[in-house]
LOKOL-368495 format. One record per residue (C-alpha): residue number from 1; residue in one letter; x, y, z. Coordinates in nm, 3 decimals, padded with zeros to 5 digits, m for minus. Example, Ala and Ser with C-alpha at 12.3 -4.5 7.8 and 13.67 -1.06 7.14 Angstrom:
REM LOKOL-368495
@seq:1 type:a east:01.230 north:m00.450 up:00.780
@seq:2 type:s east:01.367 north:m00.106 up:00.714
***
This chain:
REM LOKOL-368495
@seq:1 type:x east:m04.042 north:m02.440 up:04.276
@seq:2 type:x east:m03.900 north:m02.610 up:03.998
@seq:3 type:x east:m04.029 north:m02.375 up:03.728
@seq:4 type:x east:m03.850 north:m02.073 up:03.947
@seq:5 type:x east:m03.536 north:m02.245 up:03.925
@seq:6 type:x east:m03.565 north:m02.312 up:03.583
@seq:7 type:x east:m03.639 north:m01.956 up:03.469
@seq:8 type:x east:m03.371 north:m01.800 up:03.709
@seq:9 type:x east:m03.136 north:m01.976 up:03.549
@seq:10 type:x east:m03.221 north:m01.819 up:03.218
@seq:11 type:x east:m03.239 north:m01.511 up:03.352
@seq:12 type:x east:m02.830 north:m01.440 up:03.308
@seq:13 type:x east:m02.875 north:m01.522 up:02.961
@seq:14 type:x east:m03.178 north:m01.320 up:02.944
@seq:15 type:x east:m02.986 north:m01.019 up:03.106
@seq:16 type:x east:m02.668 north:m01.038 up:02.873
@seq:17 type:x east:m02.881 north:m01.045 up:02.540
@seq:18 type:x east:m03.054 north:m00.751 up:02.684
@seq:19 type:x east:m02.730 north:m00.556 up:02.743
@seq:20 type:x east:m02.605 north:m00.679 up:02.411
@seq:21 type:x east:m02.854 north:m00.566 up:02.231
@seq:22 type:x east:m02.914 north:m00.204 up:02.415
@seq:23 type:x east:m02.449 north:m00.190 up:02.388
@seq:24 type:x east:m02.518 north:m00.262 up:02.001
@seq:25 type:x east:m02.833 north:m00.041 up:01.949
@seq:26 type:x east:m02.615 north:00.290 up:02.178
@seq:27 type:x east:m02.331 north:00.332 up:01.943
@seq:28 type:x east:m02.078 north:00.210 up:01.696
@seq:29 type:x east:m01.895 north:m00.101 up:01.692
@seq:30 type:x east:m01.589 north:m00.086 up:01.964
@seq:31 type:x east:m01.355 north:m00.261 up:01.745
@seq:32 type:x east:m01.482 north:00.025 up:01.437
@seq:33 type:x east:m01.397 north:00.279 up:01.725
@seq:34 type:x east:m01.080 north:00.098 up:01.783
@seq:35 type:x east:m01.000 north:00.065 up:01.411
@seq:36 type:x east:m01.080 north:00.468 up:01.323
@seq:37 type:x east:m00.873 north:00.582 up:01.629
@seq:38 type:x east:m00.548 north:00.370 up:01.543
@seq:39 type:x east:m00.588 north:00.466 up:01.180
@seq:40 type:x east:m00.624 north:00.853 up:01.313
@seq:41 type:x east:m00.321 north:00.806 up:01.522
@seq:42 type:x east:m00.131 north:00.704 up:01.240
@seq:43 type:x east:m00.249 north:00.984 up:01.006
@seq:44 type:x east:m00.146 north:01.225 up:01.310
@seq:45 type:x east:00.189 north:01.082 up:01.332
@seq:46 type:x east:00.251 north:01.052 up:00.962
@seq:47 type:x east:00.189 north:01.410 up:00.932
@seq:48 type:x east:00.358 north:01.502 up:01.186
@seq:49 type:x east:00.687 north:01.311 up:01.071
@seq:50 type:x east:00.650 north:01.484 up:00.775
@seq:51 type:x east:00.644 north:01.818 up:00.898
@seq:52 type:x east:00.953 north:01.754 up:01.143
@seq:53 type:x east:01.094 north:01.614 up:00.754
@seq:54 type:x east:01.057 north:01.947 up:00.634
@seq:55 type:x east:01.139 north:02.148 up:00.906
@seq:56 type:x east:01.483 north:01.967 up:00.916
@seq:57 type:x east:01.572 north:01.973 up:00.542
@seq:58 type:x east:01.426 north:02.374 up:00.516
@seq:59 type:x east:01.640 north:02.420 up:00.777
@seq:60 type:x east:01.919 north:02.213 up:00.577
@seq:61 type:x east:01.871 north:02.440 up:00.236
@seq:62 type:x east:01.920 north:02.758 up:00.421
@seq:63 type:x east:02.225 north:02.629 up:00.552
@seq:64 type:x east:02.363 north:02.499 up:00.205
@seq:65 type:x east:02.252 north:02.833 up:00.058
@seq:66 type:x east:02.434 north:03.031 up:00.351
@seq:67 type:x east:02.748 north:02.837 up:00.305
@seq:68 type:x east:02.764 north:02.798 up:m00.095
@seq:69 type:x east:02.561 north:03.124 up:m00.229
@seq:70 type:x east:02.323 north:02.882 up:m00.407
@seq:71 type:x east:02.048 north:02.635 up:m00.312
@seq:72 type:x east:02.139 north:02.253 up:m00.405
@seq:73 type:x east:02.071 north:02.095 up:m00.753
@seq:74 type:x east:01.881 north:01.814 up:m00.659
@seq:75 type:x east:01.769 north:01.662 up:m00.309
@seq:76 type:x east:02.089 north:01.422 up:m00.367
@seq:77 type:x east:02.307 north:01.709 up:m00.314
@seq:78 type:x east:02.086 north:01.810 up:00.027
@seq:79 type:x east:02.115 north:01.470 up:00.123
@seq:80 type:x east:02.504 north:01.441 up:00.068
@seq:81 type:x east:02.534 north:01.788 up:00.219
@seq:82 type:x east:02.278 north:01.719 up:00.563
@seq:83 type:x east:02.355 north:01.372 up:00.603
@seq:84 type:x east:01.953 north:01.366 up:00.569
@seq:85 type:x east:01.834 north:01.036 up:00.340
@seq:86 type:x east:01.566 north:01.140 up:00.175
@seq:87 type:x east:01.301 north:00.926 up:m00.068
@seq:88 type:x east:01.339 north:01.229 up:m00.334
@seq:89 type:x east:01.017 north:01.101 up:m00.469
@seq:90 type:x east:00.829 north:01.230 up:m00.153
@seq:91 type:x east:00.918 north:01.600 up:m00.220
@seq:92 type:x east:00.879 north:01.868 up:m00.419
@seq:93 type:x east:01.189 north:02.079 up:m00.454
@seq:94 type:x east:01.224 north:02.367 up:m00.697
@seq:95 type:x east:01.591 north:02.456 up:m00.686
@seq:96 type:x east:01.560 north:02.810 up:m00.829
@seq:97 type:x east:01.435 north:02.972 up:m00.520
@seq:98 type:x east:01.495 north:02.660 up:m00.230
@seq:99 type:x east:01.145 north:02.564 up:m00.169
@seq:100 type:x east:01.068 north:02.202 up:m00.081
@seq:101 type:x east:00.716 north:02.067 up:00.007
@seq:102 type:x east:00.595 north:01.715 up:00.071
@seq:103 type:x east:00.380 north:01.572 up:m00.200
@seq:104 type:x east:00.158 north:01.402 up:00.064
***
């Protein structure tokens, strides 16, 4: 009776290295899952950030160029126009023609 008692209580043990091993063996890593979808999250709402950016100072250039018959300078003169601060050094902006992309 002993030698039951004795092996039941290994069993548990026995049980979680089992499930460990089979959880380990199925699939990635949870915290790697973890990891890839907070870093995908990000990415999403970086680019997405960006593209509201854009949207906002294309829609910002159109204005200027309604209003003065040009398209600004430089991105300083959106910004002081819009109210928009912008890190110029994100952005592409040609201002012969008004077209500004990111550079990411």
């Amino acid at each position: 009776m002993f030698k039951a008692c004795r092996n039941a209580r290994k069993l548990p043990l026995l049980v979680f290295s089992c499930f460990v091993i089979i959880f380990m063996s199925c699939g990635r890593n949870p915290v790697e899952e973890y990891e890839d979808t907070v870093i995908k999250t990000y990415k999403n709402v970086k680019k997405s950030s960006i593209e509201i950016n854009l949207k906002q100072l294309r829609d910002s250039l159109k204005a200027f160029h309604e209003i003065n018959g040009r398209y600004p300078k430089d991105l300083k003169e959106l910004s002081d126009f819009s109210g928009i601060k912008l890190e110029e050094d994100r952005y592409d902006y040609d201002p012969g023609n008004g077209t500004i992309n990111s550079k990411y």
